[in-house]
One Martini backbone bead per residue (centre of mass of N, CA, C, O) as a GRO file, in nm:
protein
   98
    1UNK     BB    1   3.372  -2.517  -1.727
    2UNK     BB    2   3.709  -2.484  -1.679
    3UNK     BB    3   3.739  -2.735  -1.544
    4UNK     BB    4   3.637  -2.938  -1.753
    5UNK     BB    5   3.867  -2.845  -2.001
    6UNK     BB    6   4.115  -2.936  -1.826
    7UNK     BB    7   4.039  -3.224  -1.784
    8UNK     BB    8   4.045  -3.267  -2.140
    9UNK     BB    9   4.386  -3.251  -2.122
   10UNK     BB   10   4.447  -3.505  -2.000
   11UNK     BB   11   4.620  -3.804  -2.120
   12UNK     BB   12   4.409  -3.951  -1.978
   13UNK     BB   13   4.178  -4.120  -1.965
   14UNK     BB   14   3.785  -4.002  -1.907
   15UNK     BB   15   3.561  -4.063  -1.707
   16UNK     BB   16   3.171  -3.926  -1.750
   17UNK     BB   17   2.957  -3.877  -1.545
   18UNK     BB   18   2.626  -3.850  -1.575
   19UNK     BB   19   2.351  -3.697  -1.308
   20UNK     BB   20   2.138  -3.781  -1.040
   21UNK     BB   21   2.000  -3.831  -0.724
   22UNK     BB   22   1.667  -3.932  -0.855
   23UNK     BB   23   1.818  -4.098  -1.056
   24UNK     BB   24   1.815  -4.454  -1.071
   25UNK     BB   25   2.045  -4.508  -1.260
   26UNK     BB   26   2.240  -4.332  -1.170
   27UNK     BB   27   2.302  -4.436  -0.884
   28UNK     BB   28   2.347  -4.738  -0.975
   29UNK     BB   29   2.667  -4.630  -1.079
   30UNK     BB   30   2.828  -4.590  -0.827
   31UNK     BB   31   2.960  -4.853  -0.803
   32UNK     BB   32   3.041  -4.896  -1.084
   33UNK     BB   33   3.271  -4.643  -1.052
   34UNK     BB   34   3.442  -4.759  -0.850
   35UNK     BB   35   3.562  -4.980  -1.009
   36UNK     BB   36   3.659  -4.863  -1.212
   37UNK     BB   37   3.877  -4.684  -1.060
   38UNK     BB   38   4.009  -4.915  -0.957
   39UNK     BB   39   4.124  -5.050  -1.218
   40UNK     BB   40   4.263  -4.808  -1.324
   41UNK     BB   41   4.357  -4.595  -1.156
   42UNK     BB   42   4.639  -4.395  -1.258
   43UNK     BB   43   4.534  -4.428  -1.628
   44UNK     BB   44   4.268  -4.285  -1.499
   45UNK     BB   45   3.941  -4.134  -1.483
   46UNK     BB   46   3.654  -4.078  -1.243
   47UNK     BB   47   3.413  -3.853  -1.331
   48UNK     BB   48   3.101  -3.674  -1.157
   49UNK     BB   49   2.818  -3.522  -1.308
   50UNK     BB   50   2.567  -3.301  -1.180
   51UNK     BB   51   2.310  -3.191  -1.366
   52UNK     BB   52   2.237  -2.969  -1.113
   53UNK     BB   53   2.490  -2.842  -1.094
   54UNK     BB   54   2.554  -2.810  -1.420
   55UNK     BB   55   2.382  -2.730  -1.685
   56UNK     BB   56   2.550  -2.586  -1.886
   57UNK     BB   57   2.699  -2.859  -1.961
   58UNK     BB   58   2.494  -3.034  -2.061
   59UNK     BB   59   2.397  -2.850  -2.259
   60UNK     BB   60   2.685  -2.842  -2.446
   61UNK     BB   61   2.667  -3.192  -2.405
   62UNK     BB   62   2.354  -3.285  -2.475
   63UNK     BB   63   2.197  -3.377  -2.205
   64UNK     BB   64   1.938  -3.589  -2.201
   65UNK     BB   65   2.030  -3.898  -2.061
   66UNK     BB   66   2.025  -4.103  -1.752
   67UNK     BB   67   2.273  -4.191  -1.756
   68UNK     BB   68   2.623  -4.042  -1.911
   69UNK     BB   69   2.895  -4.125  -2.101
   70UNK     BB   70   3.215  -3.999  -2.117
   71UNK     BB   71   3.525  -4.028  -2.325
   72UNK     BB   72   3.833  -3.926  -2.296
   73UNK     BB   73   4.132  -3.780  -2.507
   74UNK     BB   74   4.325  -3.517  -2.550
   75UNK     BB   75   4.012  -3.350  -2.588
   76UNK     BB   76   3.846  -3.590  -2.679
   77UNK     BB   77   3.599  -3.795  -2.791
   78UNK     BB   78   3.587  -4.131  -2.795
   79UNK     BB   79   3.301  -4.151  -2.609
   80UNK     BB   80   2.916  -4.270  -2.588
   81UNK     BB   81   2.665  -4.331  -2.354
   82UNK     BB   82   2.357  -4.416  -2.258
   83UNK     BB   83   2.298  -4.572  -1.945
   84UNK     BB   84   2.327  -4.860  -1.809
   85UNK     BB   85   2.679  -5.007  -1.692
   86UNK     BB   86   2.906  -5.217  -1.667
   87UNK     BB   87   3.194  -5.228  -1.555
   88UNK     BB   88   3.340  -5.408  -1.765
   89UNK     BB   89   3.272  -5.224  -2.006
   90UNK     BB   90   3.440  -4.981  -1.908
   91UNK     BB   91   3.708  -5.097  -1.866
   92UNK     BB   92   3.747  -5.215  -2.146
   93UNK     BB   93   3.729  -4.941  -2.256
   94UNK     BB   94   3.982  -4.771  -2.126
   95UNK     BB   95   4.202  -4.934  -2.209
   96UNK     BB   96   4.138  -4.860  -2.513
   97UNK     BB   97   4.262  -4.552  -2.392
   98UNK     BB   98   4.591  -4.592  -2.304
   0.00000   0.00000   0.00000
């Protein structure tokens, strides 16, 4: 969890996607979380979080439904969502946190 602690520093929004290889919901977020990555290139970060291999962090962040999307920025919880979210929402939201 330490690097994560870390993550939630840096100025820049940060969007946490939590998923599992399992979750058909999951899975397919991997395309759209590609583009959001894309869209905002390098004035936010888009980190996917397998909470199968990360459980204490899921458990801290109360990750109940798969996949969570949590924007954060200067350390702070800005947005939180659970379930599949196209794209251009995602962008949009990220922007709103520039």
């Amino acid at each position: 969890m330490s690097k994560f602690g870390e993550l939630l520093d840096i100025e820049v929004p940060v969007l946490f996607n939590f998923y599992t290889d399992w979750n058909e919901s999951s899975t397919l977020m991997h395309s759209v979380l590609r583009d959001v990555a894309a869209a905002v290139g390098d004035k936010g970060k888009v980190i996917k979080i397998d909470v199968d291999k990360n459980p204490q962090l899921a458990e801290a962040l109360r990750i109940k439904t798969l996949p969570t999307n949590i924007i954060y920025k200067d350390g702070e919880m800005k947005w939180r969502q659970s379930g599949e979210l196209d794209a251009n929402t995602l962008i949009v939201l990220m922007q709103t946190h520039l």
